[in-house]
Z-matrix of the N, CA and C atoms (Angstrom, degrees):
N
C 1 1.440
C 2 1.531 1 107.99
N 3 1.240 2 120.37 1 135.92
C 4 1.552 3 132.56 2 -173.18
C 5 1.418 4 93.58 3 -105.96
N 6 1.471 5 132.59 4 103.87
C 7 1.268 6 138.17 5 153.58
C 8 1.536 7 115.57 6 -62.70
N 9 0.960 8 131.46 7 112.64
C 10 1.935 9 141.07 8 -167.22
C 11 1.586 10 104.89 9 -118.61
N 12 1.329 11 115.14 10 133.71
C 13 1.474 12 125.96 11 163.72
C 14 2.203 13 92.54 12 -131.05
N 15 0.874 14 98.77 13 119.92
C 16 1.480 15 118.41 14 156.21
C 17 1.204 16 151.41 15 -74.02
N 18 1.319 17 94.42 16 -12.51
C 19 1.880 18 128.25 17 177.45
C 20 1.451 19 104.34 18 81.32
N 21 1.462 20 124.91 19 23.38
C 22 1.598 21 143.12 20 156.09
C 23 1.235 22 104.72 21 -135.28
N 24 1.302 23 135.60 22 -54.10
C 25 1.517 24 120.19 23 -132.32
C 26 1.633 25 86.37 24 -149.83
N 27 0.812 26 101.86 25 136.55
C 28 1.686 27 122.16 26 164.76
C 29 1.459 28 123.05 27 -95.14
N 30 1.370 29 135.50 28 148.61
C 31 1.165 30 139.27 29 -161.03
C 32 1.083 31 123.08 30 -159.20
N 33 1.447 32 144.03 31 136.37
C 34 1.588 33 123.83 32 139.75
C 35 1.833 34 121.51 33 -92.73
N 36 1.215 35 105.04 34 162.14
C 37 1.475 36 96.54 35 157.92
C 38 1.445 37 92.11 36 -127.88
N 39 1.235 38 104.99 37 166.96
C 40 1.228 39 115.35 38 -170.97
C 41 1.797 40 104.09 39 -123.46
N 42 1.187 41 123.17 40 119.91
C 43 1.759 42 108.72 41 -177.92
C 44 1.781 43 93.82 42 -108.17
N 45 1.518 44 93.27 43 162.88
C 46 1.429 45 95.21 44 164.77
C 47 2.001 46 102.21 45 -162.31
N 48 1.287 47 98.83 46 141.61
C 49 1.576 48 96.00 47 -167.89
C 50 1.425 49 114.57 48 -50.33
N 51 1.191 50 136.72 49 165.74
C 52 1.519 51 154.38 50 -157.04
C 53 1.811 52 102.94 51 -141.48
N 54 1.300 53 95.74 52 -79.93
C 55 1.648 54 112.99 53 -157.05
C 56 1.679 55 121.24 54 178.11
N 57 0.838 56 129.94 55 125.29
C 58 1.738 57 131.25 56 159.50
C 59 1.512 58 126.76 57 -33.21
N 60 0.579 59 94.37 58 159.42
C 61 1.624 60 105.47 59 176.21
C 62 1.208 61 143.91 60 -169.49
N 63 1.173 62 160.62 61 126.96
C 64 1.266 63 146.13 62 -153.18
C 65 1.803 64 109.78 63 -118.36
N 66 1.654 65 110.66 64 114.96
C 67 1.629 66 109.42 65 174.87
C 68 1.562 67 98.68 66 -113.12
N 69 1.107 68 80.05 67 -173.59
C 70 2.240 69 114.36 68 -170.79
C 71 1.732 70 85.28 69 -141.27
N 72 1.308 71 87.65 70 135.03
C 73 2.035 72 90.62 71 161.43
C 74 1.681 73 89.67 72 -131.54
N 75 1.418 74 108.53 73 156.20
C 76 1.136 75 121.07 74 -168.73
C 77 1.601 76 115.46 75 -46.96
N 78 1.143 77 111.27 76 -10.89
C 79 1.765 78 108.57 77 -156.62
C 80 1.912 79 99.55 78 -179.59
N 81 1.361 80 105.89 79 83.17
C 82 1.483 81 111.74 80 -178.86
C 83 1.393 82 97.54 81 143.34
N 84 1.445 83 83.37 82 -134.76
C 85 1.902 84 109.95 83 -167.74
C 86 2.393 85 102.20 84 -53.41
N 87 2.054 86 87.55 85 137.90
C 88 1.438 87 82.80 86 163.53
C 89 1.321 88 94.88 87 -153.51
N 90 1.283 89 112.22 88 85.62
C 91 1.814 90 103.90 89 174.42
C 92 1.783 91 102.17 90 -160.01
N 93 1.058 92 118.54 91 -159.22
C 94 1.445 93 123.20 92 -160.50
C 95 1.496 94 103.09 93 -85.03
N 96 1.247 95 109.39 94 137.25
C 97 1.726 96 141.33 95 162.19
C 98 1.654 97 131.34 96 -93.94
N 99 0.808 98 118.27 97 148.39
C 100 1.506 99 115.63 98 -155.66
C 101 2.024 100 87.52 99 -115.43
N 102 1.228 101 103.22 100 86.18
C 103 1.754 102 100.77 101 167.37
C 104 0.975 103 102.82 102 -92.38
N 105 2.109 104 101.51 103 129.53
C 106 1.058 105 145.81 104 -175.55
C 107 1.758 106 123.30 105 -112.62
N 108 1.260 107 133.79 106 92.11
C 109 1.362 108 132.90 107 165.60
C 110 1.385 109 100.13 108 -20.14
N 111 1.281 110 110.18 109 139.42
C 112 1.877 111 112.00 110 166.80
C 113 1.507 112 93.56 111 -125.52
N 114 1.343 113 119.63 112 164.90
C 115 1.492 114 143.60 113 147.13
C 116 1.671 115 125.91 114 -131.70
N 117 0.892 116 125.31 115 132.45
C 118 1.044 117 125.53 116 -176.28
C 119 1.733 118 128.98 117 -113.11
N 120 1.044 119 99.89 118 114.57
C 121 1.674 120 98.99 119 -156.94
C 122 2.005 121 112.52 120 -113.43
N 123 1.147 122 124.74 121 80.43
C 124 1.385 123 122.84 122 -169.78
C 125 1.145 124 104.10 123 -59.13
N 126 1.407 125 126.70 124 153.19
C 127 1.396 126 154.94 125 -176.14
C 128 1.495 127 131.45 126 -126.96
N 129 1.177 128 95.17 127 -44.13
C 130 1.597 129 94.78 128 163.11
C 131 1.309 130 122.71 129 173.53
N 132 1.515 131 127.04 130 147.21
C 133 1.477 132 119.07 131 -175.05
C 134 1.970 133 92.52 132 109.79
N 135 1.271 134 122.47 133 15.97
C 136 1.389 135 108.41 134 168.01
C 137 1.218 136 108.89 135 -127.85
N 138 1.297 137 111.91 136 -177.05
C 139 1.982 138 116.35 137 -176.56
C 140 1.765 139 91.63 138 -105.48
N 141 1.187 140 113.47 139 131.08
C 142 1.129 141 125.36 140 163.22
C 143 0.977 142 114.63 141 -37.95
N 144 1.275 143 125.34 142 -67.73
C 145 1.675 144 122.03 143 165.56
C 146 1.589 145 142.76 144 -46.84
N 147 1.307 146 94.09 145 9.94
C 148 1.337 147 114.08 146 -174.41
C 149 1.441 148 96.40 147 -57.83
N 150 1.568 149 112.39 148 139.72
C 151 1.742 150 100.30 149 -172.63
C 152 1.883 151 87.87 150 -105.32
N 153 1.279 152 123.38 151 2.30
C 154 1.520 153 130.77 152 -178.85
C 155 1.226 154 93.23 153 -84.35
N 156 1.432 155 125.31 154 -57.64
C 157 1.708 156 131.02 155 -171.76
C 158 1.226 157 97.51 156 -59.37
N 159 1.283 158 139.99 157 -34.64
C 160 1.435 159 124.21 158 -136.98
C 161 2.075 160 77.91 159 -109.25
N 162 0.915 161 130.63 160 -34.46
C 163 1.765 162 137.75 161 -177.00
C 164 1.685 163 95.50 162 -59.43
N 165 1.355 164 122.73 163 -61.11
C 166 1.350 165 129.91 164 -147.19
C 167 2.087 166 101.36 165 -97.50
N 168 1.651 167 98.98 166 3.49
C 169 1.596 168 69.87 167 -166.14
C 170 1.926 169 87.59 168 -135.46
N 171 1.688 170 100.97 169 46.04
C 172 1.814 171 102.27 170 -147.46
C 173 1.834 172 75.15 171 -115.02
N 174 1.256 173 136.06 172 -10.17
C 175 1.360 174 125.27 173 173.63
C 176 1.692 175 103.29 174 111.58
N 177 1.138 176 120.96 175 -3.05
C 178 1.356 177 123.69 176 -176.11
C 179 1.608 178 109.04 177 -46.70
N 180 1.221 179 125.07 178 138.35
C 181 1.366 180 121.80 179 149.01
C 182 1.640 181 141.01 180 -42.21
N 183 1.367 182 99.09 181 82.52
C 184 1.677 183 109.76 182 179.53
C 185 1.508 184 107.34 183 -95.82
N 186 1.492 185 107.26 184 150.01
C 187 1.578 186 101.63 185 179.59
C 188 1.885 187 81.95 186 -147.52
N 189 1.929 188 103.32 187 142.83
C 190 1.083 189 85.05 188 174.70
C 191 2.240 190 83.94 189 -127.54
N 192 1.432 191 106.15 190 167.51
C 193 1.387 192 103.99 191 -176.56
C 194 1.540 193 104.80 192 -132.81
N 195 1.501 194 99.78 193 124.02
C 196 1.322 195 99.23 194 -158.67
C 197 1.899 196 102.57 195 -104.92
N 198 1.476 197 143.04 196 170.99
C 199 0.952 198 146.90 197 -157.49
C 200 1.568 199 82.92 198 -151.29
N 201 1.978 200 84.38 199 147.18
C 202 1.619 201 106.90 200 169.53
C 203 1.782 202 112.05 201 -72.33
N 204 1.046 203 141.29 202 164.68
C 205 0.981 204 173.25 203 91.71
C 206 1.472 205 114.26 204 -40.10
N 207 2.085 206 107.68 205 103.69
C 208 1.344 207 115.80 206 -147.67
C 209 1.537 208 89.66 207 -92.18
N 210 1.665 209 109.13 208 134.99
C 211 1.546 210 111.45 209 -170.77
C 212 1.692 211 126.96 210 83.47
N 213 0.798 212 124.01 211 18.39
C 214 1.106 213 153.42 212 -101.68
C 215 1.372 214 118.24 213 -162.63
N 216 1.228 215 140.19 214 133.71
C 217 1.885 216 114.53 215 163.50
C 218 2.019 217 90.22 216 -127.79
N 219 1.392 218 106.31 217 17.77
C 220 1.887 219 101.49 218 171.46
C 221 1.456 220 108.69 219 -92.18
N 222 1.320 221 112.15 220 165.21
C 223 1.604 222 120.91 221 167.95
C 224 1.766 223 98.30 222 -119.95
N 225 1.359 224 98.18 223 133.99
C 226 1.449 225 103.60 224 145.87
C 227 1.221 226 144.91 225 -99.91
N 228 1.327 227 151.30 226 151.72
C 229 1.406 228 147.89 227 168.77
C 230 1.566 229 101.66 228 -53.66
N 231 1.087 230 99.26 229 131.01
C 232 1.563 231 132.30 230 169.95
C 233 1.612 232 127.21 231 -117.96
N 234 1.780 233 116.63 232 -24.50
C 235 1.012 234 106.03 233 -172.77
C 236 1.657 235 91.24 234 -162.20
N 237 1.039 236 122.22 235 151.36
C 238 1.766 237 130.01 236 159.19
C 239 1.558 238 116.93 237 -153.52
N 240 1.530 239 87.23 238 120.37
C 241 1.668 240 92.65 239 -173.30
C 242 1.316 241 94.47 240 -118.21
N 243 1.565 242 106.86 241 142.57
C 244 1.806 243 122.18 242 172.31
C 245 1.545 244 105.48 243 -130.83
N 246 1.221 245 118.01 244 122.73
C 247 1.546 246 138.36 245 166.69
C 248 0.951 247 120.71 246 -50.68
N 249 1.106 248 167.03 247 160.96
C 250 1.779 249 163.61 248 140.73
C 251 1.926 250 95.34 249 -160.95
N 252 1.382 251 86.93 250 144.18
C 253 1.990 252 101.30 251 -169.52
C 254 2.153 253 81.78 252 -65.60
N 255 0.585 254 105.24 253 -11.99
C 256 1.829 255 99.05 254 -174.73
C 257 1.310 256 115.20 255 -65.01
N 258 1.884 257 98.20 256 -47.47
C 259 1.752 258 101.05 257 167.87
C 260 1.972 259 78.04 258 164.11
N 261 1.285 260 98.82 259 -170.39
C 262 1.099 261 107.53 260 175.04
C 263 1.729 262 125.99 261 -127.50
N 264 1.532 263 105.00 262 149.16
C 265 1.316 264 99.93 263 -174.79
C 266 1.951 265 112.57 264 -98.08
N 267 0.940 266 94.59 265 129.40
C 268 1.937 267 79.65 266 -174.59
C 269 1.931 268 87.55 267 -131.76
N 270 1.276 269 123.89 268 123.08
C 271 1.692 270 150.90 269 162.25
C 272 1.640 271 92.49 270 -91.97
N 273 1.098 272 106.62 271 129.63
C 274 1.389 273 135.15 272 178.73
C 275 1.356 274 128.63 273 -148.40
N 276 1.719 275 118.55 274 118.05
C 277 1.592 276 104.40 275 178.28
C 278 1.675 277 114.35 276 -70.99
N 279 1.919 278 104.40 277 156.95
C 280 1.017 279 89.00 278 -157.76
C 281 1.988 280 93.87 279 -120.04
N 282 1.741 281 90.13 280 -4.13
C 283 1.544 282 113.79 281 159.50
C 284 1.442 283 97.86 282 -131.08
N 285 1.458 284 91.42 283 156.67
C 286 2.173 285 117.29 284 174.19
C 287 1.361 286 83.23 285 -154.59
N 288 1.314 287 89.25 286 137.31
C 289 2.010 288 108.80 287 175.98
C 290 1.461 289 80.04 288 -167.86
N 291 1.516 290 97.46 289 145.31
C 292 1.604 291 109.73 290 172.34
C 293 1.666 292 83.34 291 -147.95
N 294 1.290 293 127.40 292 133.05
C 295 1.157 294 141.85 293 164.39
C 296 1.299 295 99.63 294 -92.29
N 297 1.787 296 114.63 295 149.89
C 298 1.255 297 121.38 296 152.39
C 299 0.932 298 148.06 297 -24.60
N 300 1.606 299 171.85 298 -7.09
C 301 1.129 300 136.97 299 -126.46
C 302 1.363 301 134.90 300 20.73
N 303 1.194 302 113.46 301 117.46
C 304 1.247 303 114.48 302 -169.84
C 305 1.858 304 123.89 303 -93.07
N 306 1.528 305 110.62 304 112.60
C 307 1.307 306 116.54 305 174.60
C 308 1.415 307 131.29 306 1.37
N 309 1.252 308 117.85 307 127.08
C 310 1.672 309 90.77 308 156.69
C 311 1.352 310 115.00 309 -79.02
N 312 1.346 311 114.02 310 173.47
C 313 1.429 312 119.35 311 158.51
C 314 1.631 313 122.58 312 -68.68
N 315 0.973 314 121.86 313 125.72
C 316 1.550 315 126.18 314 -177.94
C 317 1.734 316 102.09 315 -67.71
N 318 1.516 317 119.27 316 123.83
C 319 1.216 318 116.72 317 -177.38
C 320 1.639 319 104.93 318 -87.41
N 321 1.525 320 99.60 319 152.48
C 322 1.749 321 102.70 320 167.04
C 323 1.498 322 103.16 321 -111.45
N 324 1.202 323 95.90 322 171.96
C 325 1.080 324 118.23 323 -178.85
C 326 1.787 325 119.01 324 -47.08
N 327 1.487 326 82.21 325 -39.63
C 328 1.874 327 90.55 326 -177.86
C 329 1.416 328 108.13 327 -89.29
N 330 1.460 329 138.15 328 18.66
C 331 1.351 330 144.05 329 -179.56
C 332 2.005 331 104.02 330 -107.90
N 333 1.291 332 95.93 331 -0.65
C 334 1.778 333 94.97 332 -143.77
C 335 1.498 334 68.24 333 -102.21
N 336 1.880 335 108.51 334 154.18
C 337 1.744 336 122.92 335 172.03
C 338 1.545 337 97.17 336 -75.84
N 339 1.461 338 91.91 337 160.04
C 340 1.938 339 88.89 338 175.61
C 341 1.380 340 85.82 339 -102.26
């Protein structure tokens, strides 16, 4: 569960495993994703009437698919698809690049305080 504050509204989502999968994004990452069911459950800091709150927190089928981060032990979002009988919305990267971390500098002797 991802506990979220937004600097308005507070939230959880809730993930729970699905299934594997293997993507390609146009320019980067092409290997297996970990799709995850999401739910989304607001808590506080919104207007009831929110017609966004009331869309995203109605039980619909959300799935979000997350990617490794090479070197790494994080995943990132790669993909989130939400169902609605209207059609569906699916956000997808279309680049993933994660650069290294970058080195320190190796100190010498003559860099060090006496």
């Amino acid at each position: 569960m991802l506990v979220l504050f937004d600097g308005r509204r507070r939230y959880d989502l809730k993930l729970a495993f699905k299934r594997m999968e293997g993507v390609k994004a146009d320019k980067g990452y092409a290997g297996p994703v970990v799709v995850c069911s999401l739910a989304f459950q607001p808590l506080g800091g919104y207007r009831a009437s929110s017609s966004l709150m009331k869309f995203l927190s109605e039980g619909r089928e959300m799935e979000l698919a997350l990617a490794p981060i090479a070197g790494t032990r994080l995943l990132a979002p790669f993909r989130v698809t939400v169902t609605h009988m209207l059609g569906n919305l699916v956000v997808q990267a279309n680049r993933f690049e994660a650069l290294p971390p970058a080195a320190a500098p190796a100190s010498t002797a003559a860099e060090q305080p006496k």
